[in-house]
C-alpha positions as CSV (number, residue, x, y, z in Angstrom):
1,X,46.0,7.4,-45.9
2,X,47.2,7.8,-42.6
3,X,50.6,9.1,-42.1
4,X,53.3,7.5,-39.6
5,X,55.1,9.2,-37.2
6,X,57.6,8.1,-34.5
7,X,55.7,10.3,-31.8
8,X,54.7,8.2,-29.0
9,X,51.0,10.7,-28.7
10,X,50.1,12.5,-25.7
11,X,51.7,12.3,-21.9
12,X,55.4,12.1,-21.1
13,X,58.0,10.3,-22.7
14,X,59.1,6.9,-21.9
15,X,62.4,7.1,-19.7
16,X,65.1,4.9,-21.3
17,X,67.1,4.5,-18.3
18,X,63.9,2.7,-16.8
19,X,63.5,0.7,-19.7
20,X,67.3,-0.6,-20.0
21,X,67.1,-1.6,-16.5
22,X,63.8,-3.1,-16.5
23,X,64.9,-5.3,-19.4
24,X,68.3,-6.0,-17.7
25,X,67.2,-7.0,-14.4
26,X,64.3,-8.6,-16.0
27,X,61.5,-7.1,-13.6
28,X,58.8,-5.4,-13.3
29,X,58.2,-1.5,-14.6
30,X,57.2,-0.9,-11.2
31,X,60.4,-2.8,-9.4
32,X,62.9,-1.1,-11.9
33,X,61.5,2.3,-11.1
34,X,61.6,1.8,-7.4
35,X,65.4,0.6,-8.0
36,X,66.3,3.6,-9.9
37,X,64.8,5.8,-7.3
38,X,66.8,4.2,-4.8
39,X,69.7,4.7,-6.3
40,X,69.1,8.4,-6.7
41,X,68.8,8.9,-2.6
42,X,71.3,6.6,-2.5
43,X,73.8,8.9,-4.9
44,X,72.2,12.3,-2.7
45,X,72.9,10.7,0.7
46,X,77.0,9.3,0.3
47,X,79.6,11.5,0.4
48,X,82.7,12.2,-1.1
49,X,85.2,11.2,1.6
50,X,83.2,8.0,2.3
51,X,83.4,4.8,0.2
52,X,80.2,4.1,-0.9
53,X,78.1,1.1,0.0
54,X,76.7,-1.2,-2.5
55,X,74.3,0.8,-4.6
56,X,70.3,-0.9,-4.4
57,X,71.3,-1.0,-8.2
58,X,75.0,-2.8,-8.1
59,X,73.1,-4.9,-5.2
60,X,69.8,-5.8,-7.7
61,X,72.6,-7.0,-10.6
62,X,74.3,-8.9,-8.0
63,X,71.7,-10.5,-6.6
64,X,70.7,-12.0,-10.6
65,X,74.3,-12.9,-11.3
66,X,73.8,-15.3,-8.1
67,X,70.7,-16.5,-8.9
68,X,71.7,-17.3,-12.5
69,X,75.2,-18.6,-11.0
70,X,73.2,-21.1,-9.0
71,X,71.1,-22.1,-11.4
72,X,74.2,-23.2,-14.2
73,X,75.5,-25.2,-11.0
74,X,72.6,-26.8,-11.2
75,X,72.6,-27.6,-14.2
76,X,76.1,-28.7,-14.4
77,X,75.3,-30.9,-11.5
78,X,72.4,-32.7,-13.1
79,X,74.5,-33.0,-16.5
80,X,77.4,-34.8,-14.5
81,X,75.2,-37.0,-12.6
82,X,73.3,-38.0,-15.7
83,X,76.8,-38.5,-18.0
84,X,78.2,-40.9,-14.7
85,X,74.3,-42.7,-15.1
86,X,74.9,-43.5,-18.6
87,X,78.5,-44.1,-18.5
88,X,77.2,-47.1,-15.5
89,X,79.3,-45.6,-12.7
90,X,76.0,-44.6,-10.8
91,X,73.1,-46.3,-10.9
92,X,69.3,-44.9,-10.3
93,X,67.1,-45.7,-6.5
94,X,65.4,-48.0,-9.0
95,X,68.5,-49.9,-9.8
96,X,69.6,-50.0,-6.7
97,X,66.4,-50.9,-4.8
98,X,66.1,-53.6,-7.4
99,X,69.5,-54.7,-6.7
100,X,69.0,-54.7,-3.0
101,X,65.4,-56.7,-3.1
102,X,66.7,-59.8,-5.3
103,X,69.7,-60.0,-3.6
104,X,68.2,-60.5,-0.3
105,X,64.9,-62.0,-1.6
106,X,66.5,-65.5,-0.8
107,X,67.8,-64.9,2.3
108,X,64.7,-63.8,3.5
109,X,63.0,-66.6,2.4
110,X,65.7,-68.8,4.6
111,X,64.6,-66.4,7.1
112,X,61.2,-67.3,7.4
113,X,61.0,-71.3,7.0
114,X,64.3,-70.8,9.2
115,X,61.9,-71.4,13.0
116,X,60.3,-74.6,11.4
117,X,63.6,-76.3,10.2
118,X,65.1,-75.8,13.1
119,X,62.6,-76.7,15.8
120,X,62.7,-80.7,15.7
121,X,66.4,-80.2,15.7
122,X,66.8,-78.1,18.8
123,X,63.9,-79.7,20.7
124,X,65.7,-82.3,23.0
125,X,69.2,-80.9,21.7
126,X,72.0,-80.0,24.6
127,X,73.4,-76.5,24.9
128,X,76.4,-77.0,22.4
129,X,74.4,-78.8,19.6
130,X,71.7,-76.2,19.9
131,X,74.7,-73.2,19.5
132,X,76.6,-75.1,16.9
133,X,72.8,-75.4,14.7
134,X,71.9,-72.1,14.9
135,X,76.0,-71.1,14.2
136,X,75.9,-73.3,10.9
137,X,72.8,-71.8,9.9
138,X,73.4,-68.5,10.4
139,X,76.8,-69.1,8.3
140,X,74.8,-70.6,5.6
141,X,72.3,-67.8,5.4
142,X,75.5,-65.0,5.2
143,X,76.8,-67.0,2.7
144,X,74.1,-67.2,0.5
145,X,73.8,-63.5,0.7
146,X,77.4,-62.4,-0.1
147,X,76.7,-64.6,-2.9
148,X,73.6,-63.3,-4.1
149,X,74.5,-59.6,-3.7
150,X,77.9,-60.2,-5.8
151,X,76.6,-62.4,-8.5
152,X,73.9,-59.0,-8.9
153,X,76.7,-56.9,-8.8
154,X,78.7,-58.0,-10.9
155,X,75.3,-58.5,-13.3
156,X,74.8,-55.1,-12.6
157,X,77.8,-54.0,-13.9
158,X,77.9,-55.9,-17.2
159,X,74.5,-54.6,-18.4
160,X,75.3,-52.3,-21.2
């Protein structure tokens, strides 16, 4: 039987400073080790009289507090956004292009049989019946629409 022993074998030991900050910074062996040797130079080059600059270290651990900083914002964001979808106060591009398309559906629809209607009436018509027509039907057709996109709304707003 084969004894145990907490000896790694042959070569040199694993540095644990390298390893915390590889698992910490969540990168690469290869990264971490370059970090580490940049904060050596960067510990050999300052002074004492000078105030340091941000270490490549303190700089690396601020850069993944960002990132991670962002990311929860973005999450919170998406979390709001969906709680106001569900609570009805904002509705989806689907809602709303639905909305939008039968609301206006019959207006355009008044729009496009609107040239035949009004042709035999503004044949032989004089100025001010011809202006007075196309006044009342452009009325009609802005009526029809404020009613259509309210009576959606307000559908919209009732569905649970």
């Amino acid at each position: 039987m084969k004894k145990t022993t907490d000896k790694r074998g042959r070569g040199r030991p694993r540095n644990a400073a390298l390893d915390a900050l590889q698992a910490e910074l969540a990168v690469s062996r290869r990264r971490a080790s370059s970090v580490l040797k940049e904060v050596k130079t960067a510990k050999a080059t300052t002074s004492e009289n000078s105030l340091p600059a941000l270490s490549p270290l303190a700089a690396a651990r601020l850069e993944k507090l960002q990132k991670e900083i962002q990311f929860l914002e973005t999450r919170i964001k998406t979390a709001l956004m969906e709680q106001d979808a569900l609570d009805r106060r904002l509705v989806t591009v689907d809602e709303a292009r639905e909305l939008l398309n039968r609301a206006l559906e019959p207006v355009v629809q008044a729009l496009r049989i609107l040239p035949k209607s009004l042709s035999v009436r503004l044949v032989h018509g004089t100025t001010r019946t011809i202006e007075d027509t196309l006044a009342t039907e452009a009325n009609r057709i802005l009526k029809m629409a404020r009613e259509n996109v309210a009576r959606y709304r307000t559908a919209l707003e009732t569905k649970p």
